[in-house]
C-alpha positions as CSV (number, residue, x, y, z in Angstrom):
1,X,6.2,-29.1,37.8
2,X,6.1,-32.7,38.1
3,X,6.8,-34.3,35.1
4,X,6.8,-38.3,34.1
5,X,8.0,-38.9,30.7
6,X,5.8,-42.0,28.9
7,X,7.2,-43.3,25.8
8,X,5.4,-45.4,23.1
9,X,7.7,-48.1,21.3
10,X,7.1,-48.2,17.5
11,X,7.8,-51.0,15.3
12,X,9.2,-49.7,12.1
13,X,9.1,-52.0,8.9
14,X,11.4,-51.0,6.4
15,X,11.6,-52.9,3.6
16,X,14.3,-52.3,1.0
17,X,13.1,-53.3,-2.5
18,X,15.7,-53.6,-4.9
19,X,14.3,-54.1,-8.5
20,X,11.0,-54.9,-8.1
21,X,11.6,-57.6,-5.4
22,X,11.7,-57.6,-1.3
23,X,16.1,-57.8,-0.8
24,X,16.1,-57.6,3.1
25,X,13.7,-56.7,5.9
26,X,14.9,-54.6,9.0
27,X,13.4,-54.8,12.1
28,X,13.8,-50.9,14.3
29,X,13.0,-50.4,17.6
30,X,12.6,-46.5,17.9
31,X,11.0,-44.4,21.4
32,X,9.1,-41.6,20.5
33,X,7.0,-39.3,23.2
34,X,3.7,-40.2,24.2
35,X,1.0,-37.8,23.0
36,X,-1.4,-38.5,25.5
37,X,-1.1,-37.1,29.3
38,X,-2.3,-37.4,32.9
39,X,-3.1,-33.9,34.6
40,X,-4.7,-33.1,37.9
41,X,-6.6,-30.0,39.1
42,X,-6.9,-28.5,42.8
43,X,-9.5,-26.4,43.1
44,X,-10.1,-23.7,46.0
45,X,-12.2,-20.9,46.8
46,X,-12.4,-18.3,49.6
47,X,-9.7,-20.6,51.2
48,X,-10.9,-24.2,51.3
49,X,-10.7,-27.2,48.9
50,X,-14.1,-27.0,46.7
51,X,-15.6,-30.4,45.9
52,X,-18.0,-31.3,43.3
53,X,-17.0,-28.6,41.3
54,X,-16.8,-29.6,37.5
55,X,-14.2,-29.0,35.1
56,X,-14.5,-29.1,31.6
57,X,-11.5,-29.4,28.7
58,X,-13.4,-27.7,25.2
59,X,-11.3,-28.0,21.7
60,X,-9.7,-24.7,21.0
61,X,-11.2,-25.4,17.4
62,X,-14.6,-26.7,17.3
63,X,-15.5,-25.8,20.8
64,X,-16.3,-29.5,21.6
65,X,-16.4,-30.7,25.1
66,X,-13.6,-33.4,25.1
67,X,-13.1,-34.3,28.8
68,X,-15.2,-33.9,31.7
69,X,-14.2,-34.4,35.6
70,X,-15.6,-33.8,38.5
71,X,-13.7,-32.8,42.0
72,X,-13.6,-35.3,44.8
73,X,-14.4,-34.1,48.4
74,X,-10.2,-33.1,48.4
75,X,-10.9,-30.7,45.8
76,X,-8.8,-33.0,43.1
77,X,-10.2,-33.6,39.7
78,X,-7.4,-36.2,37.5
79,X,-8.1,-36.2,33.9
80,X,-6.6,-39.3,32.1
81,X,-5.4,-39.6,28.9
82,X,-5.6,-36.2,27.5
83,X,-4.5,-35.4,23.8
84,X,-1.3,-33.2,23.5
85,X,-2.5,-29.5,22.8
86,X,-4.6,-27.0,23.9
87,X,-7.7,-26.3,25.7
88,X,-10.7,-23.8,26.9
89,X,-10.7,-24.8,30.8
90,X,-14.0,-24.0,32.3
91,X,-14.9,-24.5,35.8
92,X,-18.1,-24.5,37.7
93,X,-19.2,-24.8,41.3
94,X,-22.1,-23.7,43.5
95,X,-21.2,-20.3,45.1
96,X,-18.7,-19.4,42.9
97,X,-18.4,-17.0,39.7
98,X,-17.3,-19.6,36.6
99,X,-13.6,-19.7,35.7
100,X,-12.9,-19.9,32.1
101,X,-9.2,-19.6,31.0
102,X,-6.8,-21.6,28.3
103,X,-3.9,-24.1,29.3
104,X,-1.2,-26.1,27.0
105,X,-1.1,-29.9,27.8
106,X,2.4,-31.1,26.5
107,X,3.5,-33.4,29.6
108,X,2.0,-34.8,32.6
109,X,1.2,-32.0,35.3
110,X,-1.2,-30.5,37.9
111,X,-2.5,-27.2,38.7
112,X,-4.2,-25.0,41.1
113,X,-7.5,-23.0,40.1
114,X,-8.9,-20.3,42.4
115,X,-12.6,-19.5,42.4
116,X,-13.9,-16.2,43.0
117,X,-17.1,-16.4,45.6
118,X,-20.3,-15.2,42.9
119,X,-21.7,-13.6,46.1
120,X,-19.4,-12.2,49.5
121,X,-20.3,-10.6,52.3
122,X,-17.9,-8.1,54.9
123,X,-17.3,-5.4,57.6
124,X,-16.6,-2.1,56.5
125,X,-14.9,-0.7,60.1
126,X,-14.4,3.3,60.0
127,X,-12.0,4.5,62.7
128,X,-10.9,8.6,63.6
129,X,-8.5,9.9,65.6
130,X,-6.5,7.7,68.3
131,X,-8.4,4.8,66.3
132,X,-11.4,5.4,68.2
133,X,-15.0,3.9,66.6
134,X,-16.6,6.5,63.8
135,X,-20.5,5.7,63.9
136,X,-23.3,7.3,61.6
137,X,-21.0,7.4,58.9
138,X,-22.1,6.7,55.3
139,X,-20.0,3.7,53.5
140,X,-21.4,3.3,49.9
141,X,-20.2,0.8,47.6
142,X,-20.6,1.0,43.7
143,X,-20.5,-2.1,41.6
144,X,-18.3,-1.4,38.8
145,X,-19.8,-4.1,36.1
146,X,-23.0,-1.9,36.5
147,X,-23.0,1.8,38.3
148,X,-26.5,1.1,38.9
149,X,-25.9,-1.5,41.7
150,X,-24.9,0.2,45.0
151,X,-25.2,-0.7,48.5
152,X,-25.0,2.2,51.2
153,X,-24.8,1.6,55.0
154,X,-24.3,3.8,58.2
155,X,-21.5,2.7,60.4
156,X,-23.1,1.6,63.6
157,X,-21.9,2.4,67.5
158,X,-19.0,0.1,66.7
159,X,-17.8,2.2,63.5
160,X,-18.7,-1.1,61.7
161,X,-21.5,-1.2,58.5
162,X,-22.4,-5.0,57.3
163,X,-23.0,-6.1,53.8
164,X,-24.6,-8.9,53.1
165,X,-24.7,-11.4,50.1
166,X,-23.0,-8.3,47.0
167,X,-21.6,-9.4,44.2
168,X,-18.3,-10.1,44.2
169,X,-16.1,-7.9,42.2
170,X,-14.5,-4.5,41.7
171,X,-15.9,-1.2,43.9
172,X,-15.7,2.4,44.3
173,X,-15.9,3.0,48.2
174,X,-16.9,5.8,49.8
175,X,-16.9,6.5,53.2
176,X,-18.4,10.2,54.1
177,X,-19.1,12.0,57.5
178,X,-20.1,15.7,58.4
179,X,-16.9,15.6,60.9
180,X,-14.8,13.8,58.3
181,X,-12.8,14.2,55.3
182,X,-14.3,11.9,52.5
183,X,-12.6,9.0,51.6
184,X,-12.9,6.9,48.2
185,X,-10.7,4.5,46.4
186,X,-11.4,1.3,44.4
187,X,-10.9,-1.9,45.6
188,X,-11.7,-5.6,44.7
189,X,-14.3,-8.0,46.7
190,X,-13.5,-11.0,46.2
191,X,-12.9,-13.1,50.0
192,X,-16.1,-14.0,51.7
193,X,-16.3,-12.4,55.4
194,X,-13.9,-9.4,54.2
195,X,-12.9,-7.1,56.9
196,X,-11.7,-3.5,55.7
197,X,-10.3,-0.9,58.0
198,X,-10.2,2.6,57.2
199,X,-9.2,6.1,59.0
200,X,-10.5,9.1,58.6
201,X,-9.5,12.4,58.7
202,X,-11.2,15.1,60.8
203,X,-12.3,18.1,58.8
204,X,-11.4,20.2,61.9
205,X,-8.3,21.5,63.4
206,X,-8.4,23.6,66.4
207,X,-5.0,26.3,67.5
208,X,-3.6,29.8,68.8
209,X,-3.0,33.0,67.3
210,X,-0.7,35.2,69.0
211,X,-0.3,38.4,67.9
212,X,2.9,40.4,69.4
213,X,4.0,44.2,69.3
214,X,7.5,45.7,67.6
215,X,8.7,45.1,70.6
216,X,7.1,41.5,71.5
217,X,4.7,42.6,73.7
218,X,0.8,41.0,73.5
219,X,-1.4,43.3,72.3
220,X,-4.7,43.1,74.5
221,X,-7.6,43.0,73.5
222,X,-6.4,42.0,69.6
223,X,-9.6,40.7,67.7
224,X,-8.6,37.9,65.7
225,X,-10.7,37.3,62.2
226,X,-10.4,33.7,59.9
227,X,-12.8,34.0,56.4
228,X,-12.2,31.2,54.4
229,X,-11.3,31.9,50.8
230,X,-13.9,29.8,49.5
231,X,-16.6,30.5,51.2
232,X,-17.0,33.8,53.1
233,X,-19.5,32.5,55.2
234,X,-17.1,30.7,56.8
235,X,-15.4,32.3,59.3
236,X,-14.2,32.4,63.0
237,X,-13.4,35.3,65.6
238,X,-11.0,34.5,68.7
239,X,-9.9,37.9,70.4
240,X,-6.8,37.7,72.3
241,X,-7.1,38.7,76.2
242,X,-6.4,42.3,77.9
243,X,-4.0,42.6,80.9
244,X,-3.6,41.3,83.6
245,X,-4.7,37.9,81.9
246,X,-2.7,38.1,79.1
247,X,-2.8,34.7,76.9
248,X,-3.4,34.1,73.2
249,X,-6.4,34.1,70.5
250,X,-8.1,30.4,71.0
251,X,-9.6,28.6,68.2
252,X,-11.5,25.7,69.1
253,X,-12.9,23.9,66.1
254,X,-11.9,25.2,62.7
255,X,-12.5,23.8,59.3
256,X,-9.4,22.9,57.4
257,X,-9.0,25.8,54.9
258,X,-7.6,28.4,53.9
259,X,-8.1,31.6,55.0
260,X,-7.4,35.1,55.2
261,X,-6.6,36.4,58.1
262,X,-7.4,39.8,59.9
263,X,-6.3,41.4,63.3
264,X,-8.1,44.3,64.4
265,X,-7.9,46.9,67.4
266,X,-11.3,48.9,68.1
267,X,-11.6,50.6,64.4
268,X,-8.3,50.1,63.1
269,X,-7.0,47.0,61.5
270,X,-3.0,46.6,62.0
271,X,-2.8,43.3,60.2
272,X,-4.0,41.4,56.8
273,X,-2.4,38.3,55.6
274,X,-3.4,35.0,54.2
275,X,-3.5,31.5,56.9
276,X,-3.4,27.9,55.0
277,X,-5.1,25.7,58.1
278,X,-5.7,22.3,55.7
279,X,-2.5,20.3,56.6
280,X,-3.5,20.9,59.8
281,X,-5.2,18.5,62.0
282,X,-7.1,17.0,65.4
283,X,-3.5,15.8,66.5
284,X,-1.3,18.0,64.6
285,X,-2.7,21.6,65.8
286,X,-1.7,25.1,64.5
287,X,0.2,27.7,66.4
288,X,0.1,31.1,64.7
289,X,2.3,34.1,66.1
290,X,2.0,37.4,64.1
291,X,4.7,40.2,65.1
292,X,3.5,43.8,63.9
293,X,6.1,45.7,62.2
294,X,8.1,48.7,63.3
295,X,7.2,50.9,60.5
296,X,4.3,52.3,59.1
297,X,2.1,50.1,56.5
298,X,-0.2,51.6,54.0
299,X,-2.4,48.6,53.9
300,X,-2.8,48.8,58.0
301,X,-2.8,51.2,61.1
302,X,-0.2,50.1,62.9
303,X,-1.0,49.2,66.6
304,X,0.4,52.3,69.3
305,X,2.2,49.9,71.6
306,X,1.3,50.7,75.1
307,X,3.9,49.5,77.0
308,X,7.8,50.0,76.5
309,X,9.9,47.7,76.6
């Protein structure tokens, strides 16, 4: 802080009276520290220097309005000659949400105020896998001074949905998609032209199951079942090939999940377990390999293995 000491020089008369009459008179020169002070105020918003923007100084005890300034086009208001204590600061401008806070004056000294926009406007961008553009997503914003005030938009072919003119302030966002994990956290509006970036999580993951003998063969022809736990009308079938192509079960597009699993030949089921698919995703696929075991299972008929190895 800049500081600039004034001093006032006081003339103090003492007189010394000795009975009843005037014995000598002594002339003091003492400093003391002013108690008035020069303080300056830079005020910005969304950025720039605001002009015109006016700046009150209220008493702290009768709420009076003692000092009154204005900014110039430099965004600088200088009050001169302020009393020594403290002070309600309130600070309005066109565009911007009213600051109100307290300050101490005990010296001169300057400050910077910050003005939150009353109104902002921003890009919501919504991005998938490899970053690539999400459109028809939903992005809903919730005002938190009032849940009553909301503003929902569909991404467009860019991935981008466009507010216009909200209130600036504190949010719930929520961005949702049928293909996509939803995605909400709370965040604070407050720069005009805001540009937020999200990604978003597929709700699909795609794989192989491979299901070997004893003696790590394939077995052909092996029907491959996924039921989700939570829903049993969710499920997926994948049967692994028969000789001479060989290969594996293939999954294409599988809702992250968790599932039990069930390998079947013909009539008989030779396997029952349980699959966890959700930390599984587009990019990071699953790759499943179930090896039958030697001995007989009360929960499942083994599979006769057909060749030898």
């Amino acid at each position: 802080m800049r500081i600039k000491k004034f001093l006032w020089t006081v003339m103090i008369v003492v007189v010394i009276m000795f009975a009843g009459c005037t014995e000598k008179v002594t002339v003091v020169e003492v400093s003391l520290p002013s108690l008035y002070w020069t303080v300056y105020f830079v005020v910005r918003g969304s950025g720039e220097l605001i002009p015109n923007a006016l700046i009150q100084l209220v008493s702290t005890v009768d709420s009076r309005i003692e000092y009154t300034e204005t900014t110039n086009m430099l965004g600088v208001a200088r009050f001169v000659g302020v009393r020594q204590g403290s002070f309600y600061i309130t600070i309005t401008a066109t565009g911007f949400s009213t600051e109100k806070n307290v300050i101490n004056v005990f010296r001169d000294d300057w400050g910077q105020v910050f003005l939150t926009p009353s109104e902002v406007s921003g890009i919501v961008r919504v991005h998938c896998m490899f970053w690539s553009k999400t459109p028809s997503a939903i992005v809903k914003l919730i005002y938190h001074e009032d849940e009553n005030i909301t503003f929902t938009k569909a991404t467009d072919a860019n991935g981008e949905a466009h507010f216009e003119s909200i209130p600036s302030g504190r949010y719930t966002v929520i961005i949702s998609s049928d293909e996509y994990e939803p995605l909400e956290e709370i965040l604070h509006f407050t720069s005009n032209n805001f540009l937020l970036n999200r990604l978003l999580v597929s709700r699909f993951t795609w794989g192989y199951v491979r299901v070997l003998s004893a003696h790590m063969n394939r077995v052909p022809g092996a029907l491959v079942l996924l039921r989700s736990i939570h829903d049993e009308n969710i499920y997926y079938t994948a049967r692994q090939p028969s000789p001479p192509s060989g290969g594996v079960a293939y999954f294409q597009r599988v809702l992250r999940d968790e599932y039990f699993i069930t390998v079947s030949v013909g009539d008989n089921i030779i396997y029952q377990d349980k699959l966890d698919l959700r930390q599984y995703t587009l990019r990071n696929n699953f790759y499943y390999t179930i090896q039958l075991e030697p001995a007989e299972n009360k929960n499942v008929v083994l599979y006769k293995e057909y060749y030898n190895s």
